[in-house]
DRENKOLMI-161490 format. One record per residue: residue number from 1; chain; x, y, z of N, C-alpha, C in turn. Coordinates in pm, whole numbers, plus 50000, padded with zeros to 5 digits. Layout:
REM DRENKOLMI-161490
<node><i>NUM</i><ch>A</ch><n_c1>X</n_c1><n_c2>Y</n_c2><n_c3>Z</n_c3><ca_c1>X</ca_c1><ca_c2>Y</ca_c2><ca_c3>Z</ca_c3><c_c1>X</c_c1><c_c2>Y</c_c2><c_c3>Z</c_c3></node>
...
END
This chain:
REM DRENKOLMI-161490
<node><i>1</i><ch>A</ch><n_c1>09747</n_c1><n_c2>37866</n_c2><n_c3>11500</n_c3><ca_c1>09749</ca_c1><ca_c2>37721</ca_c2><ca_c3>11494</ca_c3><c_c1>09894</c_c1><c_c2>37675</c_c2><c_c3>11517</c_c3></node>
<node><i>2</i><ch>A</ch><n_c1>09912</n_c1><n_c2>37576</n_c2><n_c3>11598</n_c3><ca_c1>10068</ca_c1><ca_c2>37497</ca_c2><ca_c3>11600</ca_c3><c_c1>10095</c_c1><c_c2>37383</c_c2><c_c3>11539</c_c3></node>
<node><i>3</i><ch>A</ch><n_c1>10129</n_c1><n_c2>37370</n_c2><n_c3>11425</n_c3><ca_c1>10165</ca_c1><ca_c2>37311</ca_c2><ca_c3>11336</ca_c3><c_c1>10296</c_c1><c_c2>37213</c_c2><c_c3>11395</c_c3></node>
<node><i>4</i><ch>A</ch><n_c1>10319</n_c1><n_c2>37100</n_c2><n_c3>11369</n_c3><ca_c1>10396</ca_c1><ca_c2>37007</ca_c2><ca_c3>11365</ca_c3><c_c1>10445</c_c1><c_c2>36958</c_c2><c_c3>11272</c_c3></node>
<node><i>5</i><ch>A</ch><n_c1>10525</n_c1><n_c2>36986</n_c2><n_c3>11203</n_c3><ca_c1>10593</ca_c1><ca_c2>36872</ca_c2><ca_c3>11011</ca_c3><c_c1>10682</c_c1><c_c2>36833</c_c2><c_c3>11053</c_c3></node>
<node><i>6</i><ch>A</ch><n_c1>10622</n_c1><n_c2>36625</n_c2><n_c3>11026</n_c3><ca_c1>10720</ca_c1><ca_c2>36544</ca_c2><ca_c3>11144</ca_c3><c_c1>10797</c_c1><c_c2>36533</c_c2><c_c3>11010</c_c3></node>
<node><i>7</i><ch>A</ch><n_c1>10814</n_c1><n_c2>36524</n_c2><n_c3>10918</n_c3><ca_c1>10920</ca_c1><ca_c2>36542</ca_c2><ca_c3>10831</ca_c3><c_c1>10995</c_c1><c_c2>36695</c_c2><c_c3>10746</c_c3></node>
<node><i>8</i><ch>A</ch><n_c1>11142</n_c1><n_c2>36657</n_c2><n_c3>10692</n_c3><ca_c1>11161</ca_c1><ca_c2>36779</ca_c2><ca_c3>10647</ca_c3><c_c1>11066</c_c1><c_c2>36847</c_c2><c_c3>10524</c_c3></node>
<node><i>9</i><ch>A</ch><n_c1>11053</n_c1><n_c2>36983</n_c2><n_c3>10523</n_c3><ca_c1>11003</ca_c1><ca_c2>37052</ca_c2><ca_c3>10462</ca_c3><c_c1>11069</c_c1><c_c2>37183</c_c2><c_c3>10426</c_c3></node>
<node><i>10</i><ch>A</ch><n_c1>11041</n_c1><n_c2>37204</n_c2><n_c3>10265</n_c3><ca_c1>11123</ca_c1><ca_c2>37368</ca_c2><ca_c3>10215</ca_c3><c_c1>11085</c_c1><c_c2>37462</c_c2><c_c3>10338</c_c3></node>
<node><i>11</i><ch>A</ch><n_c1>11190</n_c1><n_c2>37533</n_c2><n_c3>10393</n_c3><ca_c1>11200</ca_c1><ca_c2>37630</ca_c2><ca_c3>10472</ca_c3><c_c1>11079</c_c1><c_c2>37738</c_c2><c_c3>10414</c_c3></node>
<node><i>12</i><ch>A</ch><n_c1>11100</n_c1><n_c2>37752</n_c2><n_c3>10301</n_c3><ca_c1>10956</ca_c1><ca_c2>37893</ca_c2><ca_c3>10235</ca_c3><c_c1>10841</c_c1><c_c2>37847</c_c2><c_c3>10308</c_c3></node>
<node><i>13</i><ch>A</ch><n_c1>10805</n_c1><n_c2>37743</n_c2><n_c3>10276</n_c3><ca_c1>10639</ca_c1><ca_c2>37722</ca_c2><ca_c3>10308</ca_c3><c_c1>10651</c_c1><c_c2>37740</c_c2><c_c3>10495</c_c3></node>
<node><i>14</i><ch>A</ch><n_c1>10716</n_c1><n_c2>37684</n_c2><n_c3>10541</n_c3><ca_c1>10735</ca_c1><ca_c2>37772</ca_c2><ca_c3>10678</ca_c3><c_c1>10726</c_c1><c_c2>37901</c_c2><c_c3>10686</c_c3></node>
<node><i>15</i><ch>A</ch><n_c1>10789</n_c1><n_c2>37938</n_c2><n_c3>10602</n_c3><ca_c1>10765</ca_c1><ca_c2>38116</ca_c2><ca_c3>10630</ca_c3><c_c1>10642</c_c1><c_c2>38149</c_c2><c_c3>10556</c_c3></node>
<node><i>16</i><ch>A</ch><n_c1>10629</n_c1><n_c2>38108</n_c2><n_c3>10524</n_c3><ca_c1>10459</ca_c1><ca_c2>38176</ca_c2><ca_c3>10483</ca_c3><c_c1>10375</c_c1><c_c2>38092</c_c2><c_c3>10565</c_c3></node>
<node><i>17</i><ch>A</ch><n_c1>10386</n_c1><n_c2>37999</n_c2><n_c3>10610</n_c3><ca_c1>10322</ca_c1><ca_c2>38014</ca_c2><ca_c3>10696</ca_c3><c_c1>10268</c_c1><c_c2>38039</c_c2><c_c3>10883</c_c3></node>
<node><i>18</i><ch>A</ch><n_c1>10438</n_c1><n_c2>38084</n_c2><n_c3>10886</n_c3><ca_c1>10443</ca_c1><ca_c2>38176</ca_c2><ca_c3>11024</ca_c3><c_c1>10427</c_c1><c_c2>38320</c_c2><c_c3>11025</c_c3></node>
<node><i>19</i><ch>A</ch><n_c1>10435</n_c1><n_c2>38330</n_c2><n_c3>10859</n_c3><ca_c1>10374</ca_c1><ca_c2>38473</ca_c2><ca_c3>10816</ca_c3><c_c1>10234</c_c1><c_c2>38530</c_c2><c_c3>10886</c_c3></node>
<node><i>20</i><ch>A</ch><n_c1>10181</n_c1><n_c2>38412</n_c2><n_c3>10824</n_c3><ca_c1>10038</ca_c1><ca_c2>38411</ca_c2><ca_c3>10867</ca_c3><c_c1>09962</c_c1><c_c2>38392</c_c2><c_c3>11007</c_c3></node>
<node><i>21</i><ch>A</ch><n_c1>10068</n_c1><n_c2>38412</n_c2><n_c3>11058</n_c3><ca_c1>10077</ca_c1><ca_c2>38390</ca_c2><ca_c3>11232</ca_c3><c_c1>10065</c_c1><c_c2>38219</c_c2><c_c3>11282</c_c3></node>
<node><i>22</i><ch>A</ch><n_c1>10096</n_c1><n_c2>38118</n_c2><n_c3>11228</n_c3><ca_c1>10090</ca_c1><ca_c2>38015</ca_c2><ca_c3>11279</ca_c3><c_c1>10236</c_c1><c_c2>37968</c_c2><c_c3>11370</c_c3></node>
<node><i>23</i><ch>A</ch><n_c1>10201</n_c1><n_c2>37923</n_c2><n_c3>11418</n_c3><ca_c1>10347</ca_c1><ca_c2>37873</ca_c2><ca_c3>11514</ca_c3><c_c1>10383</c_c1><c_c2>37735</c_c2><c_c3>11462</c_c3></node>
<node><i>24</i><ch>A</ch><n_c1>10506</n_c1><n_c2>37726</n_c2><n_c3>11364</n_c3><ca_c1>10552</ca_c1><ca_c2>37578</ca_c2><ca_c3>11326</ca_c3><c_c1>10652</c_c1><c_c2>37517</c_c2><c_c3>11379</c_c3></node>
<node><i>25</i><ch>A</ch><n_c1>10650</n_c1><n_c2>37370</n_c2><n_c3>11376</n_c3><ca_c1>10830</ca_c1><ca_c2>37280</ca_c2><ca_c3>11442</ca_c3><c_c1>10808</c_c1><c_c2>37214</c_c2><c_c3>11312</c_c3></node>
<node><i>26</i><ch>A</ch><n_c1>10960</n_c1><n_c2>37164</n_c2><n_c3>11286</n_c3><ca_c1>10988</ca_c1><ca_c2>37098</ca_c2><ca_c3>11206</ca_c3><c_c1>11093</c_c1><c_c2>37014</c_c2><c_c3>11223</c_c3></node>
<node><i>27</i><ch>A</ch><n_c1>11037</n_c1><n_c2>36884</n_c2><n_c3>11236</n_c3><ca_c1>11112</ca_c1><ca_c2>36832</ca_c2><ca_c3>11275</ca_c3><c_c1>11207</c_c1><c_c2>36668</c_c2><c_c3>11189</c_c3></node>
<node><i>28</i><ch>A</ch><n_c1>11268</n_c1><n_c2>36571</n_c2><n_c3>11220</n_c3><ca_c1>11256</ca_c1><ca_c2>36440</ca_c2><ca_c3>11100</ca_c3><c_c1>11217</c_c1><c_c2>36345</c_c2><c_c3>11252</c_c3></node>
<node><i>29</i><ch>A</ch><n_c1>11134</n_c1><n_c2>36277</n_c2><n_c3>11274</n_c3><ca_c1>11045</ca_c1><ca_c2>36229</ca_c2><ca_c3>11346</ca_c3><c_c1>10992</c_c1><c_c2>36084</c_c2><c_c3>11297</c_c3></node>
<node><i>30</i><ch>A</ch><n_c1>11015</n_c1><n_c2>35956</n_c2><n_c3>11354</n_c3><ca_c1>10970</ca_c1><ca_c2>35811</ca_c2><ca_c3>11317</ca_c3><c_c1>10859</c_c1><c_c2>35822</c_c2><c_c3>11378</c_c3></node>
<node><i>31</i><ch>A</ch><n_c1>10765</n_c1><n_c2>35709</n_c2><n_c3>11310</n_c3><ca_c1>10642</ca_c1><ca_c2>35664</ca_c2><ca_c3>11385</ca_c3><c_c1>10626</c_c1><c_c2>35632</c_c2><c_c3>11515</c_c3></node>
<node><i>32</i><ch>A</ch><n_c1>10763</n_c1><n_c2>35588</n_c2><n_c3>11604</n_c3><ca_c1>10768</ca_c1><ca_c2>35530</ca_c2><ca_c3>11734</ca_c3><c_c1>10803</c_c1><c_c2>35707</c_c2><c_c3>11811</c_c3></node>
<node><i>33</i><ch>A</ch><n_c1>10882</n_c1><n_c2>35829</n_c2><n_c3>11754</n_c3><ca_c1>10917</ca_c1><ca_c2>35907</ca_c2><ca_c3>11818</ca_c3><c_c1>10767</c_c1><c_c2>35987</c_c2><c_c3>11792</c_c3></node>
<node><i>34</i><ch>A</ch><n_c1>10714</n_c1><n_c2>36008</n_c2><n_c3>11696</n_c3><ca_c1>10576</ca_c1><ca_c2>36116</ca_c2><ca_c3>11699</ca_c3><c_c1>10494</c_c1><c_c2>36131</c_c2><c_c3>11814</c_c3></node>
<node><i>35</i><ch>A</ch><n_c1>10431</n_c1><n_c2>35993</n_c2><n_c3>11903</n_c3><ca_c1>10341</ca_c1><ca_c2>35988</ca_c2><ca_c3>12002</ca_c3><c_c1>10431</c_c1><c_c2>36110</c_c2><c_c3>12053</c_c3></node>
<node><i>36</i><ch>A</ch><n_c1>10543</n_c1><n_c2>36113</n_c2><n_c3>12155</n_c3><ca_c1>10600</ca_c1><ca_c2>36206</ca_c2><ca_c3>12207</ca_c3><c_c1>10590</c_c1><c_c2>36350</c_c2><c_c3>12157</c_c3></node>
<node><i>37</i><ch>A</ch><n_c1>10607</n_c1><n_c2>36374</n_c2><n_c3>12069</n_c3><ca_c1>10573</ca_c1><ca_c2>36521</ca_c2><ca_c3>12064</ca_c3><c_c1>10471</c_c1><c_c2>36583</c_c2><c_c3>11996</c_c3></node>
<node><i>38</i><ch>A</ch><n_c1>10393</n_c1><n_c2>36534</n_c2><n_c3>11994</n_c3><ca_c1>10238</ca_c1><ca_c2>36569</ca_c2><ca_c3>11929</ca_c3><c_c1>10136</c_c1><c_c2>36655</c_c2><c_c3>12014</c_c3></node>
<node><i>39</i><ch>A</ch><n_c1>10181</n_c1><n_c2>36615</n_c2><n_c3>12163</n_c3><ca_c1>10078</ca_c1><ca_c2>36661</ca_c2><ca_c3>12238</ca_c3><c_c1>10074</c_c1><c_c2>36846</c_c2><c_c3>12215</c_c3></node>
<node><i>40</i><ch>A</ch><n_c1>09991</n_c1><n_c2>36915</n_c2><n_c3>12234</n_c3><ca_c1>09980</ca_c1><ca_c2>37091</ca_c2><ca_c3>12228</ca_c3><c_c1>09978</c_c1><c_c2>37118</c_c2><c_c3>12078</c_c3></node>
<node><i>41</i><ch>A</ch><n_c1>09971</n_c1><n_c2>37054</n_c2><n_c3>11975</n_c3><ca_c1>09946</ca_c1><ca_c2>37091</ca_c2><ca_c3>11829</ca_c3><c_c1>09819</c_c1><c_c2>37058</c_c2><c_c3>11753</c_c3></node>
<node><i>42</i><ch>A</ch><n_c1>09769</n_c1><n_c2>37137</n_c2><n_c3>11691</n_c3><ca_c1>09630</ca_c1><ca_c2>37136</ca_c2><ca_c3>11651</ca_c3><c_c1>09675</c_c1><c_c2>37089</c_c2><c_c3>11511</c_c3></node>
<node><i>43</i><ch>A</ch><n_c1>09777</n_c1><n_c2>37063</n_c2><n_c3>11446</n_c3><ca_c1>09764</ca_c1><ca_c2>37017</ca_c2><ca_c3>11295</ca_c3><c_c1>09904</c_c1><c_c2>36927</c_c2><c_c3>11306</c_c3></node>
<node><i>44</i><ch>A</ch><n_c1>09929</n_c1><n_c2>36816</n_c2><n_c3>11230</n_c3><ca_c1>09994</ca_c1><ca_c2>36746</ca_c2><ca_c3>11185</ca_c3><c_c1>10046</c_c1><c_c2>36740</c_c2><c_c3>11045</c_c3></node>
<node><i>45</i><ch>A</ch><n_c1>10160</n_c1><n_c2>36752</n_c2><n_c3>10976</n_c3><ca_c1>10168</ca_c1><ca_c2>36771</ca_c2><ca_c3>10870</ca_c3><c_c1>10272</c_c1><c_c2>36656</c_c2><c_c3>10816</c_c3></node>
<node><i>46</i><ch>A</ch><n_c1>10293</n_c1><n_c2>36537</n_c2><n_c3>10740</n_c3><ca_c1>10332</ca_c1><ca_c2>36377</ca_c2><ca_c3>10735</ca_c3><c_c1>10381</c_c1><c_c2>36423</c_c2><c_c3>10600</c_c3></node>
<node><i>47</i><ch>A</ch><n_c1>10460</n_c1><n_c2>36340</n_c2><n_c3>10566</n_c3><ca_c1>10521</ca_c1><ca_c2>36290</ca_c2><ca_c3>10398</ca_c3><c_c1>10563</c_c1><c_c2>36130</c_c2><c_c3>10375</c_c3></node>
<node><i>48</i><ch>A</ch><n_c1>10628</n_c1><n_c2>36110</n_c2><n_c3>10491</n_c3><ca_c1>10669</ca_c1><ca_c2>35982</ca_c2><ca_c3>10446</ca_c3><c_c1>10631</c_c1><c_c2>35901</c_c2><c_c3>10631</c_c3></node>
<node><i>49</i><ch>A</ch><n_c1>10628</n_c1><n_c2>35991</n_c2><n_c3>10709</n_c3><ca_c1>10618</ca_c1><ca_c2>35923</ca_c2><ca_c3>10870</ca_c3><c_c1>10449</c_c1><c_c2>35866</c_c2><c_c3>10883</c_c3></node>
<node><i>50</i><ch>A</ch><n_c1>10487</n_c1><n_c2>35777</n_c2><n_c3>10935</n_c3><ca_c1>10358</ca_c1><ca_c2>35668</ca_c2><ca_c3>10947</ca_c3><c_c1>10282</c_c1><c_c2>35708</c_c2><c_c3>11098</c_c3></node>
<node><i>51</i><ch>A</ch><n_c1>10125</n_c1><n_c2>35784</n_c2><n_c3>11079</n_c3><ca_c1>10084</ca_c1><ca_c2>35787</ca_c2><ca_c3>11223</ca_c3><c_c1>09980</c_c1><c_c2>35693</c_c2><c_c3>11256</c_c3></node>
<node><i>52</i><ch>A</ch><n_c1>10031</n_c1><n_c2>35630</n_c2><n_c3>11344</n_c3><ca_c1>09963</ca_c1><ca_c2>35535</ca_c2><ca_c3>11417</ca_c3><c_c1>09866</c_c1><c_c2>35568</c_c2><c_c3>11541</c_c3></node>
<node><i>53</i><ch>A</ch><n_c1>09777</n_c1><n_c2>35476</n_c2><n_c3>11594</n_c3><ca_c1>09731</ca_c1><ca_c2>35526</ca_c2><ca_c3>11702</ca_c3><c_c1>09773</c_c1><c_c2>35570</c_c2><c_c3>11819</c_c3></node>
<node><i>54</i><ch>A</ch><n_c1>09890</n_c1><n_c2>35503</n_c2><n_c3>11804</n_c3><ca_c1>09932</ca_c1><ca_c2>35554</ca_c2><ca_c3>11960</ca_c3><c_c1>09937</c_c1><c_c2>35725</c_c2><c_c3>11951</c_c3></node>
<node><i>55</i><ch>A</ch><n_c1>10017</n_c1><n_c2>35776</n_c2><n_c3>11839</n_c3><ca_c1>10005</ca_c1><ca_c2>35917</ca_c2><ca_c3>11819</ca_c3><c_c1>09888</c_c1><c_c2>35985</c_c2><c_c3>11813</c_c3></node>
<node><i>56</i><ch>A</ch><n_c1>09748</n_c1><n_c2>35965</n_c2><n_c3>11777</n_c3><ca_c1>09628</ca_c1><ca_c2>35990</ca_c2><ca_c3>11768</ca_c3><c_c1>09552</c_c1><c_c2>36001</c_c2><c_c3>11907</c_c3></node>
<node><i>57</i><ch>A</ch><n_c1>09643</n_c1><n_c2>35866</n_c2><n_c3>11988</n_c3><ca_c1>09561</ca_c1><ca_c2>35883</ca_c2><ca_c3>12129</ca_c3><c_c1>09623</c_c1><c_c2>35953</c_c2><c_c3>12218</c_c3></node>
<node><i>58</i><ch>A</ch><n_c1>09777</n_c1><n_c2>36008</n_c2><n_c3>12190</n_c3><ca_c1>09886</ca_c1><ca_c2>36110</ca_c2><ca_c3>12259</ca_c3><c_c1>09851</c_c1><c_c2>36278</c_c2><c_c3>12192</c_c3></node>
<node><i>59</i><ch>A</ch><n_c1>09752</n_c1><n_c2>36278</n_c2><n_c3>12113</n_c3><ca_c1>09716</ca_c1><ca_c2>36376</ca_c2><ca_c3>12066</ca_c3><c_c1>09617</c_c1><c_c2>36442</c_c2><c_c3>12169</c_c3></node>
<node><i>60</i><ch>A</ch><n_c1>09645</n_c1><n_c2>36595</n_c2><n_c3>12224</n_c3><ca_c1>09573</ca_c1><ca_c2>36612</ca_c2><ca_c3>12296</ca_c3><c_c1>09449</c_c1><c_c2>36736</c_c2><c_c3>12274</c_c3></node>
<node><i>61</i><ch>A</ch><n_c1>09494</n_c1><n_c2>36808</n_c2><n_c3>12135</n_c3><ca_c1>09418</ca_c1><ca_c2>36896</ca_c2><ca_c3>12069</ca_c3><c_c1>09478</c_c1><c_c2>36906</c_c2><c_c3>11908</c_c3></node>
<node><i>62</i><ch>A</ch><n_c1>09448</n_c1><n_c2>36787</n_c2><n_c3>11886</n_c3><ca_c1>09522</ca_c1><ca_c2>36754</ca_c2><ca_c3>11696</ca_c3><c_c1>09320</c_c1><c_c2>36793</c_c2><c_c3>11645</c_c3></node>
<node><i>63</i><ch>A</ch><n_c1>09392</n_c1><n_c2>36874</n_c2><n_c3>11576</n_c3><ca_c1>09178</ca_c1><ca_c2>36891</ca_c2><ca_c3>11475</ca_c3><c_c1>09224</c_c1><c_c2>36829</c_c2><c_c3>11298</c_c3></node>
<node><i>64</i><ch>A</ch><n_c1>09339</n_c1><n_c2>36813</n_c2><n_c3>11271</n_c3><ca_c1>09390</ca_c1><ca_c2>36800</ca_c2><ca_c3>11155</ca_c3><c_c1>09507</c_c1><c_c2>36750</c_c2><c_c3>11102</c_c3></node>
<node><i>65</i><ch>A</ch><n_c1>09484</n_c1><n_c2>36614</n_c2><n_c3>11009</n_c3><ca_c1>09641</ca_c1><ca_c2>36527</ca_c2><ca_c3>11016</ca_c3><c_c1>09653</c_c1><c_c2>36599</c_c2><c_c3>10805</c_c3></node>
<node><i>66</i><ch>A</ch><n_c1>09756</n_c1><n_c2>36624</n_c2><n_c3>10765</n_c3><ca_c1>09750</ca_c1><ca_c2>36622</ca_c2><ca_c3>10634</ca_c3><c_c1>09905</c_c1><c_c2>36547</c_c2><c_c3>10588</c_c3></node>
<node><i>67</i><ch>A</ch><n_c1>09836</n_c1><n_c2>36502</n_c2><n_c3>10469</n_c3><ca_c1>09984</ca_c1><ca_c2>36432</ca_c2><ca_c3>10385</ca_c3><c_c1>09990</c_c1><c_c2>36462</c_c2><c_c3>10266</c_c3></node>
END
């Protein structure tokens, strides 16, 4: 799975979960910059970034948004 966390996140939970063979970015990402790099990731992972539609409709294989 290619994971996207448009905000920062503890480095550990990355590694466990590239442990587990997932491919992650991590990035600090606004609501206006997300549409842009969303496309090729099957999961979304949010804390404080707001997704809007435009990101939803720039999504080109998203199966999963979590916050």
């Amino acid at each position: 799975m290619r994971i996207l966390f448009a905000d920062p996140i503890d480095q550990g939970r990355v590694d466990r979960l590239q442990a587990e063979g997932h491919e992650c970015v991590v990035n600090d990402l606004t609501a206006h910059e997300l549409p842009a790099h969303i496309p090729g990731f099957t999961a979304l992972v949010v804390r404080s970034t707001r997704v809007t539609a435009d990101t939803v409709s720039a999504a080109d294989c998203l199966e999963l948004i979590v916050r």
